[in-house]
N, C-alpha and C positions, 0 to 999 in steps of 0.2 A: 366721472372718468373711470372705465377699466381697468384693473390690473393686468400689464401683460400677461402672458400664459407663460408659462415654464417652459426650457426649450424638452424637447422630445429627443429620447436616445434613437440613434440612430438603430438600422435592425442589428449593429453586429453587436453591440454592446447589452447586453441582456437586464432585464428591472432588478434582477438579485444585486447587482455589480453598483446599483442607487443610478441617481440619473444625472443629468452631465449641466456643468454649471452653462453659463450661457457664455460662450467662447463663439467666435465667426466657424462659421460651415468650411471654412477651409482650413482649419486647425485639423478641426474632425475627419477629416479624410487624412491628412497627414499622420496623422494619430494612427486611424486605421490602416494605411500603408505600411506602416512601419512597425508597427504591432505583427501585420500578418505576416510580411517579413521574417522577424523575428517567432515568431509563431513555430515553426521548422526549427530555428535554430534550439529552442526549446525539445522539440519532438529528436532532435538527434541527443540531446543532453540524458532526456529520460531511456533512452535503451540501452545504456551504460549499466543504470540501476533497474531498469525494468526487466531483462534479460538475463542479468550478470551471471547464473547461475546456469543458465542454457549455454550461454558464451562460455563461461567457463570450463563447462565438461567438454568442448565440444572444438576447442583448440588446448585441451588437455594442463591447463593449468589450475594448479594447487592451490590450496584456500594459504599456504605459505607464502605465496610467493601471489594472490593478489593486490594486495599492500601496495606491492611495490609495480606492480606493472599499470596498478589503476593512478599510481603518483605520476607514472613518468609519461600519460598521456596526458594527465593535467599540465604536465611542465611543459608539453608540447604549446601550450598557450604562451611563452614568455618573448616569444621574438614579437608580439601583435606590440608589445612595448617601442620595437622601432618601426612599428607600420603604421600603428593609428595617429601619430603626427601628423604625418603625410598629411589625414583632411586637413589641418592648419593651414596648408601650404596650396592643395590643389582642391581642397570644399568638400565636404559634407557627403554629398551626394554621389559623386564618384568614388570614393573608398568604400561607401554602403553600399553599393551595388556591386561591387567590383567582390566584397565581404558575401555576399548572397550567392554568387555562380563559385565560391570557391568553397563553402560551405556545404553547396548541393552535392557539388561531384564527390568532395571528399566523404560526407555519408554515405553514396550510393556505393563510391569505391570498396568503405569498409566491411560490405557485405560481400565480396570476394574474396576476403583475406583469405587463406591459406592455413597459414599458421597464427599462434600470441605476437609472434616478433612485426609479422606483416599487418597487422590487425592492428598494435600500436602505434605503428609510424604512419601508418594509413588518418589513425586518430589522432596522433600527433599534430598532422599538416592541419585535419581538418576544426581541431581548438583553436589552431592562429588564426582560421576566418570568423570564428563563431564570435570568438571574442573580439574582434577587431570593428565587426557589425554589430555589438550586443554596445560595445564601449560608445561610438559612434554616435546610433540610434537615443541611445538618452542625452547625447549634447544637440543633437538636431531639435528634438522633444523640449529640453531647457532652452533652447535659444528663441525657439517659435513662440512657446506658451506665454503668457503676461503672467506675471510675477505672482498673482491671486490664485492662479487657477494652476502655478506649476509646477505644487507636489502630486495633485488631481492627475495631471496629465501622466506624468512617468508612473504615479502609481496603478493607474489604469493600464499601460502600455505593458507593464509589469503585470497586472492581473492575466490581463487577455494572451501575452505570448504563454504565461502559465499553462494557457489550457491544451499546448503544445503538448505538454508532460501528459496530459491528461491524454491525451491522445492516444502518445506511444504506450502509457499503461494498459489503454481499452484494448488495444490489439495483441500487445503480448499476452493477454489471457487466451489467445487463441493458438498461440505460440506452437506447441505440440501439434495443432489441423494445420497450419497454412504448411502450403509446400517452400520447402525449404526451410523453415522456421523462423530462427532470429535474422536470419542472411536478408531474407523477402522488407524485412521490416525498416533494416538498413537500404532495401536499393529505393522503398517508396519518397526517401530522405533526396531523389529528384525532383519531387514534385515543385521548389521553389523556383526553375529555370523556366518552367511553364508560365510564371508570373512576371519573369522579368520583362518585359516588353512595355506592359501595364506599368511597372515601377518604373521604365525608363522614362513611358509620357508624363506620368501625375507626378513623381517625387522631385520638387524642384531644390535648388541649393537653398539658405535661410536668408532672411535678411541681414541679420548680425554680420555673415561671414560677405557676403558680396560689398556691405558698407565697408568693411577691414579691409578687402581688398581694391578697394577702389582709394581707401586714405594711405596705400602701403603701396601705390602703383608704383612700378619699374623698381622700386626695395628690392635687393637680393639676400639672401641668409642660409646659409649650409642646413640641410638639413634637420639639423641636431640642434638647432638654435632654440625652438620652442623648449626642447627638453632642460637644457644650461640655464633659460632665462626661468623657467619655473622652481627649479633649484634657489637660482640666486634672490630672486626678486623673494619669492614667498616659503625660505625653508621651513619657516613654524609647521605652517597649514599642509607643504607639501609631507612632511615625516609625520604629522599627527593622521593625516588621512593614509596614509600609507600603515603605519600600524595597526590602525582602524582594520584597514579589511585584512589585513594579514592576520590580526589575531582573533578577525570571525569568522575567515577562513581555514584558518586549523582546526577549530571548535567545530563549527556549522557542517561540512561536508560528507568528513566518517559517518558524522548522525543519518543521513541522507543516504552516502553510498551502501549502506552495509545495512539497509533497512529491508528490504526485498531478500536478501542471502539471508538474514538471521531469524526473518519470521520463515521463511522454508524450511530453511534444518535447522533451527533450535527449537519450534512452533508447532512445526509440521502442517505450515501452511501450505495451500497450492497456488503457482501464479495467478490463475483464476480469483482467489479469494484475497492475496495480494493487491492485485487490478482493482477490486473492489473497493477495498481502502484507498486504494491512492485518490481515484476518481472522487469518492464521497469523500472523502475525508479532506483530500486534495484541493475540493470546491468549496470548502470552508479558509483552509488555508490562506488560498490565494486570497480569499478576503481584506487580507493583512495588507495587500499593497493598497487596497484601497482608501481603506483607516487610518493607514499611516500616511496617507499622503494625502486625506485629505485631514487629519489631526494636524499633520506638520502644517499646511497653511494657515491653520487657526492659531495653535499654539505653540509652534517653533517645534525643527526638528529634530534640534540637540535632545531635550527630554524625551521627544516622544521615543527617538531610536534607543537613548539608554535602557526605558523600561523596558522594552519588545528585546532588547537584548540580553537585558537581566535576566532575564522570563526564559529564556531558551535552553539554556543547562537543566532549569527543572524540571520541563516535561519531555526532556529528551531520555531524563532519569527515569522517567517514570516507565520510557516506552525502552526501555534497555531492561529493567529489572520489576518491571510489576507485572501482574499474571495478563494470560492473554486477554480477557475481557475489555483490558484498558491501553491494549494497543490500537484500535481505534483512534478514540479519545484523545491519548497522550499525542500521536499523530498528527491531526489537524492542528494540537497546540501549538507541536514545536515546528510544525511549518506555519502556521499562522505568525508567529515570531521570526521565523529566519526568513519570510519574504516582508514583513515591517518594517525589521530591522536592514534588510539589505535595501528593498528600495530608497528609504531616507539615508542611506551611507551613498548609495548611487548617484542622489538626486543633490546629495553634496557636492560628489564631486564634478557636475555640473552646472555646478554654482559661484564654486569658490573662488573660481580662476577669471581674467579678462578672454576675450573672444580669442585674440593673437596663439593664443596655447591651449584651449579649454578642451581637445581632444586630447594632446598632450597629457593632461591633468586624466581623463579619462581615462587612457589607457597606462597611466603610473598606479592608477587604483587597480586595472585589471593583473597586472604586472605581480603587486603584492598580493591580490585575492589566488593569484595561482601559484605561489610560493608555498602561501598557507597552505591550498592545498594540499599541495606536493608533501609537505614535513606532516599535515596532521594524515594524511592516508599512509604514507611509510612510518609514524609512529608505530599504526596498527601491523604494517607489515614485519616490525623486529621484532615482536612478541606473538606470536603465532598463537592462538587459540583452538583447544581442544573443545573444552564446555564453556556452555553458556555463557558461565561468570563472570569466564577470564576476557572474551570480547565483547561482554558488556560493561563490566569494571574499565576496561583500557580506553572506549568508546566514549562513556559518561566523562572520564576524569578531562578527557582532552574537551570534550563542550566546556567546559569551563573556564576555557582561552575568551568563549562569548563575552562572558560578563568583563571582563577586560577591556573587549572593545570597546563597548556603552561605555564604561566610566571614561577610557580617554573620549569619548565622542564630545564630551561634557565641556572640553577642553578646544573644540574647533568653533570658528565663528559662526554668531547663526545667520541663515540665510535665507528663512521662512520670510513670504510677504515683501520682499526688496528687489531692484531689478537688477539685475545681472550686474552693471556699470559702478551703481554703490558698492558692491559687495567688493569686487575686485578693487575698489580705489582705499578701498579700508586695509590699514595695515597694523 
């Protein structure tokens, strides 16, 4: 008797990315849905960092004062905290969708801004959808996949929207030829309206949440009920996940935002050679979510995420204060760690919670990731930096909120290997 054959990756998932466990043909298109999806909402994320510098000169705001205007479009994300409950209440599939057309137009929008003030609130509006679909898409992802195969799943989901980034890198090296420049790059940030048709026929609601709702028929509950009941029922896991990302969010972000501004003018790098690294360096990276999500099914994702979290202050050190040779290098590391670390804290909290709130639970994690935010990018913004040292000292010191995380990570239950039902019945 034959050994079956190994299943075969589909074309969008490429042999570097390994190959895909043997899960049903209809996960894998869910997967890919939701991925490409999410794909955009990435490619809007990267011209924040890939641009900043063009943006910058070009609605006239000072390296003083961006701290605080890059914080207060992160903060723009905090209201998605009373939206992405909602899937709780009316399913999965409509908030993701509804998260997609709102995220399109608000990118395309931002490439009219005018002025800094119009250009924030423009990105403002459009973090509440990014996040609302980013939160969403990993509990769809968690609830579909079998329990074997569902650090694989978000960490690949995670890998592939990655190459979003990678995207808007490749193009802003062309930044100076396109007509218009950064503006053009923002309106292409349409492109995800063009798919929604496609996502309205394939993306269907989950199982989980149509069973909830059919044992919860004619049930009524205010709104806010999922948010009160995750509070009371589970405060350990709800405040220990909730620190979690807040304190890998103050760390992780500055390293990221202020990477493209600091090898330009403290480097004298060109966005061109910028593009370069992120791309290459970038495609090692994103690695990270795949290792760690598929480490986390084998050996639990509490340790795996502490290491990959431990790990990120030091090569974030490296690419803050060692000579330019090893900004490369240091690069892929400490992204290859802050997408490890983040997809295993994500895929938690997709985990942790029963079906009735597990969006709820999602978007209390996004809620404190954009907090963090917010406090570690106006850190940088109340200490203004003249030379190198002083925004690379202020920069490194604050990565080291990371390794804070990982240790309380250590401290949440693990959820590697279990299906959704145990996890939430353990108290």
């Amino acid at each position: 008797m034959t050994e079956p054959l190994p299943p075969r990756n589909p074309w969008w998932i490429p042999p570097f990315l390994g190959t895909v466990p043997p899960v049903d043909g209809r996960l894998l298109t869910l997967l890919g849905l939701v991925s490409l999806a999410i794909f955009f909402e990435q490619y809007d994320a990267s011209m924040l960092t890939a641009a900043l510098k063009h943006i910058a000169f070009d609605l006239e705001i000072g390296e003083d004062r961006l701290g605080p205007f890059l914080a207060m479009i992160r903060l723009g994300a905090l209201p998605a905290l009373f939206l992405v409950p909602f899937a709780d209440r009316f399913g999965r599939r409509r908030i993701f969708l509804a998260s997609v057309v709102g995220f399109s137009i608000g990118t395309m929008a931002s490439g009219f801004a005018q002025d800094a003030y119009q250009f924030v609130a423009l990105q403002m509006v459009t973090r509440i959808f990014m996040t609302v679909g980013t939160a969403v898409a990993v509990v769809i992802i968690a609830e579909e996949y079998p329990a074997l195969h569902r650090g694989w799943a978000i960490g690949m989901m995670g890998a592939l929207s990655a190459a979003g980034q990678g995207l808007g890198a490749g193009l802003a090296a062309f930044i100076e030829v396109l007509p218009f420049g950064w503006r053009l790059l923002y309106a292409i940030g349409i492109a995800p309206l063009l798919l929604l048709p496609g996502l309205r026929r394939n993306l269907v609601e989950t199982d989980r949440f149509r069973q909830h709702m059919a044992d919860v028929a004619g049930e009524s509950a205010p709104w806010y009920g999922p948010l009160r009941s995750l509070m009371i029922e589970f405060p350990r896991r709800t405040i220990l996940l909730g620190l979690v990302g807040f304190l890998f969010a103050v760390g992780e972000l500055p390293v990221f935002q202020f990477s493209s501004y600091f090898v330009q003018t403290r480097h004298g790098w060109s966005t061109g050679q910028y593009s370069l690294m992120f791309i290459l360096g970038g495609t090692v990276g994103i690695l990270g979510n795949i290792i760690a999500g598929r480490l986390g099914d084998r050996i639990g994702r509490r340790w795996v995420g502490c290491v990959f979290l431990g790990l990120f202050p030091v090569f974030a050190a490296v690419f803050y204060h060692g000579p330019s040779w090893m900004l490369p290098i240091a690069w892929s590391l400490f992204i290859f760690c802050s997408t490890a670390g983040g997809v295993t804290v994500r895929a938690m909290s997709g985990e942790l919670f029963p079906t009735s709130y597990r969006s709820t639970a999602a978007a209390w994690l996004s809620f404190t990731i954009t907090l963090g935010w917010a406090v570690g990018l106006w850190t940088i913004g109340l200490h203004p930096a003249e030379e190198s040292a002083d925004i690379a000292t202020q920069i490194s010191t604050i990565a080291a909120t990371v390794l804070l995380a990982g240790v309380l990570l250590l401290f949440v239950p693990e959820t590697a290997g279990r299906e959704l039902e145990a996890i939430s019945e353990q108290r």
